[in-house]
C-alpha positions as CSV (number, residue, x, y, z in Angstrom):
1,X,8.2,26.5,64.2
2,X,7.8,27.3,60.3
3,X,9.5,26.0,57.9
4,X,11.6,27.0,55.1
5,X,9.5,26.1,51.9
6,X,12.7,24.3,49.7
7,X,14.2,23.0,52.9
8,X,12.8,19.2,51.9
9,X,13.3,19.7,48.2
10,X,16.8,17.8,46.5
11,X,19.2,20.0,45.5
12,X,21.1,18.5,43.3
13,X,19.4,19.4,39.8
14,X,20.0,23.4,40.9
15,X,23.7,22.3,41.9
16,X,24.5,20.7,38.7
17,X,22.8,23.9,36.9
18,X,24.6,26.3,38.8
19,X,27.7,23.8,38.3
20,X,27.2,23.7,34.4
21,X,26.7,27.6,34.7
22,X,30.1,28.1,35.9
23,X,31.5,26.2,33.8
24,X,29.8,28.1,30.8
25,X,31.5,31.6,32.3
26,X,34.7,30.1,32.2
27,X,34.3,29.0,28.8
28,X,33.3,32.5,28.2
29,X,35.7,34.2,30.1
30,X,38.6,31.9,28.1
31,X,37.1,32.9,25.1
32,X,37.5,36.6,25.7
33,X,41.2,36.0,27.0
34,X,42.1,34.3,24.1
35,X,40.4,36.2,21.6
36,X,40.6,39.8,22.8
37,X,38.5,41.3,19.4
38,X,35.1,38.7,21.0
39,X,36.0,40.1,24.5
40,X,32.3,42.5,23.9
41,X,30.2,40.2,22.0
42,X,30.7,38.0,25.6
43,X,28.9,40.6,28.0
44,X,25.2,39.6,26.2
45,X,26.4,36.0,27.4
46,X,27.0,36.4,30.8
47,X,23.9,38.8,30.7
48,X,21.9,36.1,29.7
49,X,23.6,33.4,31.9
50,X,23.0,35.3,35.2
51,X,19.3,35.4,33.8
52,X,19.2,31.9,33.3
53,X,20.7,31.3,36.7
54,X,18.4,33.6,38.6
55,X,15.1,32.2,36.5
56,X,16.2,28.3,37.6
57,X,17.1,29.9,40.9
58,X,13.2,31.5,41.8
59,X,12.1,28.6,40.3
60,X,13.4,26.0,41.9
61,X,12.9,28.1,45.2
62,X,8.8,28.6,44.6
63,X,7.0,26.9,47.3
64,X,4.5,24.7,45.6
65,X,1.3,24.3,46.2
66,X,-0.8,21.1,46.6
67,X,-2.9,21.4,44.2
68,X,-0.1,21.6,41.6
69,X,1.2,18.5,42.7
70,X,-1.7,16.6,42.0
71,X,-1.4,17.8,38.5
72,X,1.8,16.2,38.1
73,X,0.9,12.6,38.9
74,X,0.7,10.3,35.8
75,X,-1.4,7.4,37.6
76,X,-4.2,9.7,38.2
């Protein structure tokens, strides 16, 4: 049986980034409520948000390879 490349990875540092990316597009989206002239300056922000988020997302996702890893060790 294969196995799914991330499926031993943690995912908590691509939870709290999709967390802290919500909570950016609310901030947005209140800003636009509350401010109705802003409300088309915010669609370049959650442009670039759902960029970000995909980016982080593919990233995190990558399968690595080994020799990558070895690159990463400090005691080496």
């Amino acid at each position: 049986m294969m196995r799914f490349p991330p499926a031993h990875r943690r995912t908590g540092g691509l939870i709290r980034f999709w967390l802290a990316g919500l909570a950016i597009a609310a901030g947005l989206f209140w800003i636009g409520r509350t401010m109705p002239a802003a409300r088309g300056l915010m669609v370049p922000g959650y442009w670039i948000l759902g960029a970000l988020a995909l980016f982080f997302t593919v990233r995190w996702y990558r399968p690595r390879r080994g020799d990558r890893r070895r690159g990463d060790r400090r005691d080496q």
